[in-house]
N, C-alpha and C positions, 0 to 999 in steps of 0.2 A: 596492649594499647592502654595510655593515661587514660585518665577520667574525660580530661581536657581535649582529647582526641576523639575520643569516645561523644563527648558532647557535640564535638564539631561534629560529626559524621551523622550525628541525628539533625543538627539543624540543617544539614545538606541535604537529608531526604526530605524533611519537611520542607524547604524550597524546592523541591522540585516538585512536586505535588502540588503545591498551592499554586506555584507558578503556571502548571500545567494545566490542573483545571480552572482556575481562572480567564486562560486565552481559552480553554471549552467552552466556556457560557458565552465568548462574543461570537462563538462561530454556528455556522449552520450546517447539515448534514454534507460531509467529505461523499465522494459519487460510489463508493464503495460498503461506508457504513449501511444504509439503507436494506441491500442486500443479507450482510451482516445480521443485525440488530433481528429482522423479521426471521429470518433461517433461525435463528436459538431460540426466538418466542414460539415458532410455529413446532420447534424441536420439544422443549418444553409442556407446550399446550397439545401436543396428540402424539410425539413418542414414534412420528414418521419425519421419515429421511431425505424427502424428496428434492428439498430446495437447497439452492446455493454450494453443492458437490463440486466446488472448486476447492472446499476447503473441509478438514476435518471438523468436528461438532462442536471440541470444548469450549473454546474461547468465545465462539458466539452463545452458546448456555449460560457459559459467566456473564457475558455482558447483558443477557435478557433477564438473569437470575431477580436483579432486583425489583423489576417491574410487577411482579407480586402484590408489592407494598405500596404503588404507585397506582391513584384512579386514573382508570383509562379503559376504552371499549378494548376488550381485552381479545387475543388473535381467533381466528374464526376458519373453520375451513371453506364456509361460506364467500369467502374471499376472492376476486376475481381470479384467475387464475393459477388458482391453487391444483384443480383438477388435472392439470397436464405439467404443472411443477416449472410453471413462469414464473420466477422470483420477480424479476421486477413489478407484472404488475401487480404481484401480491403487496409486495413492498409499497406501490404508491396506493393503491386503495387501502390498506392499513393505517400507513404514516402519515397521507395527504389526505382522504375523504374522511375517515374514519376515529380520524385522531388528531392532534396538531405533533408532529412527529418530531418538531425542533424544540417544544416542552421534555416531551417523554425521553429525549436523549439524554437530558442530564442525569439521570443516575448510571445507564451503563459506562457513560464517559468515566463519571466517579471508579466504577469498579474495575475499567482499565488502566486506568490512575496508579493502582495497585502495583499492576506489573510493570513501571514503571518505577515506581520507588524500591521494587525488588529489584529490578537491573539495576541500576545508581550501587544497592547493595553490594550485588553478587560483583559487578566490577569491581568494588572498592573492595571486598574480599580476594579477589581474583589475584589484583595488585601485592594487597597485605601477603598472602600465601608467597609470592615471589620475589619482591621487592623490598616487605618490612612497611610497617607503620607509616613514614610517612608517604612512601610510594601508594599506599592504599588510601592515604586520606588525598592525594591528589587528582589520582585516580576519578574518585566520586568527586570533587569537584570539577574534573574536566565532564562527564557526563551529567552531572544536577544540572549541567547550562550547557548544555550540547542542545541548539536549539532544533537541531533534527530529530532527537529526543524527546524534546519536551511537545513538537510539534505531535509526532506519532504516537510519544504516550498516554493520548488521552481519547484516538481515536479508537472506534470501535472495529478494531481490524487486527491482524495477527501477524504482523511483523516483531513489534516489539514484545510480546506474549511466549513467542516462537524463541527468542531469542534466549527473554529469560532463563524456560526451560530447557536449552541448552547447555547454557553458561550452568546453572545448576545442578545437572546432570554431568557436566564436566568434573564438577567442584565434588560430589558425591563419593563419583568413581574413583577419583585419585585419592580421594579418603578410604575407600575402603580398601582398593590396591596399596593405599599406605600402613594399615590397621583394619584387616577384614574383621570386622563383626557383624550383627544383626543391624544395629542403627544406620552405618552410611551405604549396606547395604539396601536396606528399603527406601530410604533415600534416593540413592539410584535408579529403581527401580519405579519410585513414583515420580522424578522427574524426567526418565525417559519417556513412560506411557505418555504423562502429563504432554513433551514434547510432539511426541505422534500423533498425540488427538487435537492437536494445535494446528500443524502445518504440515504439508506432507515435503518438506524438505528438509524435517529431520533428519530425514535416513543420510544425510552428508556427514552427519554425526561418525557415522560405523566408522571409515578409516581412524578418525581419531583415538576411539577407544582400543583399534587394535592394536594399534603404535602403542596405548597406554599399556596395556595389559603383555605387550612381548617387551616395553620395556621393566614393568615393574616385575616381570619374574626371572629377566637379565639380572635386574636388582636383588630380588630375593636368592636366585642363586650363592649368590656372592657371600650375602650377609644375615641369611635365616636358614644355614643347615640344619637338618632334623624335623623342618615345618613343612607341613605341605603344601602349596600353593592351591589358594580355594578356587577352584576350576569346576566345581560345583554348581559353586551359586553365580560365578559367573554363567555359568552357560544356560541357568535359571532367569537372566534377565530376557532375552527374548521369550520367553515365554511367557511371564509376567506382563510385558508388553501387549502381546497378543490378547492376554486375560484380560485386558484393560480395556483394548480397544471393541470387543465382545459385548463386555458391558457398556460402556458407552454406549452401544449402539442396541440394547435390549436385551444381547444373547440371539437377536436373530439375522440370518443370514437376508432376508428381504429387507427391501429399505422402506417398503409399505405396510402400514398398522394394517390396513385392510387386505394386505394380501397380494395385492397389486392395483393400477392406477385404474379408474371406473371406465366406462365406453362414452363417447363425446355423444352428440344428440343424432350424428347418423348413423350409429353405432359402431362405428370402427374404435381402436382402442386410439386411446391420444399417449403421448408422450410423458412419462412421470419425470424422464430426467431430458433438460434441454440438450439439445447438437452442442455437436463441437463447436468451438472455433477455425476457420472465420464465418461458417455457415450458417443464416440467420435460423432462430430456430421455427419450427416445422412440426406440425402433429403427425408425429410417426410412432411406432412400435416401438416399446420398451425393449426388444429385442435389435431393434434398425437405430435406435440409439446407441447401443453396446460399438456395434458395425460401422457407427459416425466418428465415433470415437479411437476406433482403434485402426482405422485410415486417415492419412494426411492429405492435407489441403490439396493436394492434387487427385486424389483419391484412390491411392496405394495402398495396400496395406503396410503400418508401419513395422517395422522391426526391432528386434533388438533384446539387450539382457530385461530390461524393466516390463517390455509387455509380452515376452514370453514368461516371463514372474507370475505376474496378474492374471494372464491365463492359466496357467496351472492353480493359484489360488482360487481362481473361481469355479473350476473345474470341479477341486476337489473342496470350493467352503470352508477353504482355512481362515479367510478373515470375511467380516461383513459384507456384500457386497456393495454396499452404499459408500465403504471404503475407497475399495478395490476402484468402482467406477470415477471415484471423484479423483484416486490420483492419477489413473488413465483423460479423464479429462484434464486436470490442469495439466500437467503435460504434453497432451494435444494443443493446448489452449494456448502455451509459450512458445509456438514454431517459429508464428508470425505478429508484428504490432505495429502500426505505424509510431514510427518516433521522429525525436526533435532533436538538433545538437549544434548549437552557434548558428543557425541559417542553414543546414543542412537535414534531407529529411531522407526517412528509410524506412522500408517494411523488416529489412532484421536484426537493424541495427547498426554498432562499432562497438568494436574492444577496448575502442579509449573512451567510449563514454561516461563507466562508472570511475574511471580517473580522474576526468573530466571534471563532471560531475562533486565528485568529495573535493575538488582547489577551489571549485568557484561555492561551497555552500558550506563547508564547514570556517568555522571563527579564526583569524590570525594566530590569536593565541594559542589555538588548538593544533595549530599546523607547527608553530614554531616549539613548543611542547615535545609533538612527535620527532622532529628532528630532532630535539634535544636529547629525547630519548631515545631515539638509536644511534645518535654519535657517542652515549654513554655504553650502551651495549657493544658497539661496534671497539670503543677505546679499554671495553673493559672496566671502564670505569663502574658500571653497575652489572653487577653478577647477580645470577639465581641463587638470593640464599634459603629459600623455604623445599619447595616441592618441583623438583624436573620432570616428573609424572605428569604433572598438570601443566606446567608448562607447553611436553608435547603435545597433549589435548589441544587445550587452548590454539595453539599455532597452527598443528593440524588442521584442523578442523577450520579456521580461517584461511589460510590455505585454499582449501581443496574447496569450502563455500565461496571465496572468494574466483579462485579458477573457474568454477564453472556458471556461474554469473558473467564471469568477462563472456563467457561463447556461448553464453544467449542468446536467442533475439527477442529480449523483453526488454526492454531499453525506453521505460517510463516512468520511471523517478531513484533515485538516491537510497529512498526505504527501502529497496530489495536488498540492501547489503546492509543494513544493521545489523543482522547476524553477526559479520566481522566487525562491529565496531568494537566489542567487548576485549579485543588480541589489539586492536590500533590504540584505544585508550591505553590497556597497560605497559603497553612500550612506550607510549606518552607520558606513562610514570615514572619509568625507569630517567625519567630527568630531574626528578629527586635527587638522584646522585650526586650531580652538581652544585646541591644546597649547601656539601660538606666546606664550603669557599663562602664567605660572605659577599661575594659580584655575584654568584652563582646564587646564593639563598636569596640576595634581593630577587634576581631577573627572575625564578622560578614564583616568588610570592604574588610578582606583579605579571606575570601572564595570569596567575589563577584568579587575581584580582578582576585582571582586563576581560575573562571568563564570564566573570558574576556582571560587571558591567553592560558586556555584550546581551547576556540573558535580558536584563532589567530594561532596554533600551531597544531589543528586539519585541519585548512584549507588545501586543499578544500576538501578534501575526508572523509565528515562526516557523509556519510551513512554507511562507514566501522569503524565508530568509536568504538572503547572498552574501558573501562577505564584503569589507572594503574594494579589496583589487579587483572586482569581479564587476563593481559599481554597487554594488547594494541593492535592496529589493527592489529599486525604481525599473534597473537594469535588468534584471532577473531575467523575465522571458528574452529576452537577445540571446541568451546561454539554455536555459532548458522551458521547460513548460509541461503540463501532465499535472503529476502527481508532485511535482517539487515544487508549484507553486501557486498551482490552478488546478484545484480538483473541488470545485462547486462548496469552498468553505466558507464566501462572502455572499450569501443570500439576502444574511440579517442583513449587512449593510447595505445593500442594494433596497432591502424595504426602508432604512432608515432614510436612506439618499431620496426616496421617493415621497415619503410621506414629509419629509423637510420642501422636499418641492413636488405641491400639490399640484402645482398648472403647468408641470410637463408631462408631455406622452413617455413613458420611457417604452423603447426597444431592446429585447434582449434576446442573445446568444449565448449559453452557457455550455460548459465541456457536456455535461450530462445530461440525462434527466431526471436528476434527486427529486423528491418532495418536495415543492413549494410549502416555506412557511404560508400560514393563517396573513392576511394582509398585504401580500405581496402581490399587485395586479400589474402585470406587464405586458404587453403586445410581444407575441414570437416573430422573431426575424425569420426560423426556418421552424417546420416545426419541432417541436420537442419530443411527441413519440409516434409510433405510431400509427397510422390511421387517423392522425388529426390531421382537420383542414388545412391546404396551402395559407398563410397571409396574406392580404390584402399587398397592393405593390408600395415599395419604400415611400412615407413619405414622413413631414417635418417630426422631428420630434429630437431624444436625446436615445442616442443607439448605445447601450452598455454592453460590449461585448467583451467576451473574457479573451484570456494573455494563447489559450491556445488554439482557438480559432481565429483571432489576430493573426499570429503569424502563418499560419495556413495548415497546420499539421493534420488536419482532417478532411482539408478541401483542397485537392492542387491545383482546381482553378483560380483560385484564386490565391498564387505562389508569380510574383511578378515574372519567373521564368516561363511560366506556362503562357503568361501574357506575349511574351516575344515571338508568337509564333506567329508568321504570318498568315496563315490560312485561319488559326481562329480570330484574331483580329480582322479579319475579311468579313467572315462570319457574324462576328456580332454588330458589325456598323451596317450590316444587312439589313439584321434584325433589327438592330435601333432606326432605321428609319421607317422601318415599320410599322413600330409598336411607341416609340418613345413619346408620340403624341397622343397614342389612341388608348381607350378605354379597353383590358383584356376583353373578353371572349367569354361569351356565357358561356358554363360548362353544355347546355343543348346545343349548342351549337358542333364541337367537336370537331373531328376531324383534322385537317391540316392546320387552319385555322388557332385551334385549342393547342397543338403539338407546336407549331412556331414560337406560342406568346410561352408557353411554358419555358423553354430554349431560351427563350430573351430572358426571360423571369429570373429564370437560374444563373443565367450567366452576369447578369447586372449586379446582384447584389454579389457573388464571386469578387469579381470586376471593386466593386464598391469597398469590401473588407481587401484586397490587396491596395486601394487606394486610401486609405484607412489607417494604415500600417503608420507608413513615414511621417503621418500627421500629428503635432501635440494633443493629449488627451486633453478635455478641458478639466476631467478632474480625473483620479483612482480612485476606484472603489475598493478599499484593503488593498491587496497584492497583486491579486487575480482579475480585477474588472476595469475597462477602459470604457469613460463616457464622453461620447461627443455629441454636442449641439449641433445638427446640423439643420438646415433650413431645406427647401423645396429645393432652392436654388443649389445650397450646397449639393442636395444630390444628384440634379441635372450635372453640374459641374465634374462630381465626383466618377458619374458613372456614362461621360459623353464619350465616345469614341476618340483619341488622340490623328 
């Protein structure tokens, strides 16, 4: 690679960095960081395991690693719910009582920043290895401004983290299966583990490498008589792995510094690790957790190769069990999920949604790119001239991550497939090829141009991005909602919208229930966790409710189809002549009484956000929040019986 190449490809990581943390500091905690951020501090600060077992250790370590250096009431076991291993409400008594949690996030965001500028890298090498020079420097410009990208890579979460150490582990392997020695073997070796202790769907990894390894000794056959094929150290990497994952976790097989979780105040034992999904969680037995988790939502026991694995592993303490249980839970945990797709909703989903999905939120440019570069591949026009070893990896392994994401039923944001973005980008390189034409080198300068453009002009709200044809982020929720574009990122501006206007009541709905920044006073439409009191019943003010309880993905009753029912519409103009003039019901009161107005209660503001919907906002709050004014009158109106 020139110098001039060379240059360019640094000031493409350094835009993507700056770009990336820059949209960090206007946001406020995504509904997942929280969880996150407190599980690495708590991991950190006592060296037990007990919180947030959906995900392995390291990425949340890295992300708390810096807070060392940062003043702040630092993590406590003291903390609400620490003793039966409630992440959340450790999380919000940490981040919300104890701390201002949307200060303290700015360094871990910085240090996910990182792995961020490393993928930008490892694709733009990815490319280089197959493609040639300038296929890798277009590469990393299709990902510096992939604002799916830039959106996730500054969250504190382990998608793009996951990914990295993939693609790096990819990149190792086929270096050493190219050239075994000591170097691209530890290599391997530290971004596998590295991989594992990330996310537990590395193991999609394994097909790829074995494709690598029968092809590279297909290879060596052929053209290294007299050498032996190191089947040594390869078979040295799972073990390595294992060693890795050991220490991560202390060298001890409990996931409790103390031994196991303490006895609650009636003394029965409480729960160190929460229920599965969808079953709310429950002070039960460290052992009745095991048993929650390895039946399914209908209460089976589940089957199969993966948790007859993990049995045997726990059986015999081959790996940690803090491991073990977290990836029997998150695998429990992706059975079922309510989802969203154009107006249509579902507990397990569609196959076409991650399709879906990547037409409506990835850039024109990016799309027109891809094509470009698989009508190159497909014409022959651009050949593998570097590494076919890597290659198969690379593809593989998108592939078969990509296959088994389509037959999911997780079907709550775009992030779940960045893993394959790193094989879609470099076949979006491979349009390079067509630069050898000057029609061709313009049209390929100026999609990468139209790239850089997109980034600058999506800033900073690139989790809520949508493309042109799709309508753009105004349109967004019409097509998806969750994590693609509403995952509780506009808080700050929801406080900024508030304190600009001091003499409105604001009302709020949010997807989650993050940490409330320091200054943010809002009246709850539903509540937010809990054990908190009902609200008061609707009245004037400005209602900000977010894009995915708008469309109804949480609440069926309020999905205009549920409204067409005639029996509950009977029902509620029941209830509204009831209630609709009278003052609720003291809770002493009770009885029929208290159980009617509640019924009304619930079904009105239902009723209210489905009528809600089809109304102009009168402003957006960032991507995710919808604010309407409405009046006393308006609600009468809004929520009268038709």
């Amino acid at each position: 690679m020139t110098k001039t190449k060379a240059a360019l490809a640094a000031l493409l990581l350094a835009a993507a960095g700056v770009l990336a943390f820059a949209s960090a500091l206007t946001e406020s905690f995504t509904t997942d960081e929280p969880s996150h951020l407190t599980a690495g501090a708590s991991y950190l600060a006592t060296s037990d395991f007990r919180l947030n077992p959906e995900h392995p250790v390291l990425a949340k370590m890295w992300a708390a690693l810096p807070l060392r250096f940062v003043p702040h009431t630092a993590f406590s076991k003291e903390l609400k719910g620490w003793s039966y291993g409630a992440t959340a409400e450790v999380a919000t008594d940490w981040l919300e009582h104890e701390n201002d949690g949307n200060r303290l996030l700015r360094a871990p965001r910085a240090m996910m920043v990182f792995s961020l500028v490393g993928l930008v890298a490892a694709i733009g090498g990815t490319a280089y290895r197959l493609f040639g020079p300038e296929a890798g420097l277009l590469a990393a410009v299709i990902a510096a401004f992939d604002p799916l990208l830039l959106a996730h890579g500054h969250y504190v979460t382990t998608d793009v983290p996951v990914t990295l150490c993939v693609s790096l582990a990819l990149l190792s392997v086929a270096a050493f299966l190219r050239r075994p020695s000591v170097a691209p073997f530890l290599a391997a070796a530290a971004s596998l583990s590295t991989a594992a202790l990330v996310k537990y769907s590395w193991v999609l990894v394994g097909p790829a490498l074995v494709l690598m390894t029968a092809a590279a000794y297909l290879r060596h056959r052929t053209e290294s008589a007299g050498r032996r094929f190191p089947w040594i150290l390869l078979a040295a990497l799972p073990a390595f792995v294992a060693l890795a994952m050991w220490a991560a976790y202390g060298f001890r097989f409990d996931p409790f510094r103390s031994g196991g979780p303490p006895p609650s105040a009636d003394g029965s034992w409480r729960a160190s690790f929460p229920a599965g999904y969808p079953k709310p969680f429950s002070p039960v037995s460290h052992d009745e957790a095991w048993e929650d988790v390895l039946h399914d939502k209908t209460g089976n026991p589940r089957t199969g190769l993966s948790v007859a694995l993990v049995n045997l592993a726990r059986r015999a303490r081959l790996l940690p069990e803090a491991y073990l249980y977290g990836f029997t839970y998150a695998t429990r945990h992706s059975e079922s999920r309510r989802a969203y797709l154009h107006g249509r909703f579902s507990e397990t989903g569609w196959r076409t949604y991650f399709p879906v999905a990547f037409l409506v939120k990835t850039p024109l440019p990016e799309l027109l790119l891809l094509v470009a570069g698989l009508s190159a591949l497909v014409t022959r026009r651009a050949r593998i001239q570097g590494d076919p070893v890597l290659a198969i990896g690379v593809f593989t392994f998108a592939a078969v991550y990509g296959g088994t994401a389509l037959f999911t039923n997780l079907n709550i944001g775009l992030r779940h497939m960045i893993p394959v973005y790193p094989a879609l980008l470099v076949v979006a390189s491979a349009s390079a090829a067509w630069a050898t034409a000057r029609a061709g080198r313009i049209a390929v300068v100026v999609a990468a141009a139209w790239m850089a453009v997109t980034a600058v002009l999506a800033f900073p709200y690139y989790l809520g991005y949508f493309n042109e044809a799709a309508g753009g982020w105004r349109n967004g929720h019409r097509w998806l909602v969750d994590s693609n574009i509403d995952w509780d990122q506009d808080f700050l501006r929801v406080r900024d919208y508030e304190r600009a206007h001091p003499d409105e009541r604001v009302v709020f709905l949010a997807l989650g229930d993050t940490p409330m920044p320091p200054g943010l006073k809002v009246d709850p439409f539903v509540p937010r966790r809990p054990g908190q009191p009902w609200p008061p019943p609707p009245s004037a003010g400005t209602y900000v409710i977010s894009a995915t309880w708008l469309v109804g993905t949480f609440q069926p009753f309020s999905r205009d189809e549920t409204w067409e029912r005639d029996r509950l519409r009977q029902t509620y103009e029941s209830l509204w002549r009831r209630w609709a003039t009278r003052a609720p019901p003291e809770r002493a009161e009770g009885g029929e009484a208290e159980t009617s107005y509640k019924l009304f209660d619930g079904l009105r503001r239902a009723l209210l956000l489905s009528r809600l919907r089809p109304r102009p906002a009168d402003e957006r709050l960032g991507t995710s929040f919808f604010a309407f004014r409405l009046t006393d009158r308006d609600l009468f109106e809004l929520t009268r019986p038709e």
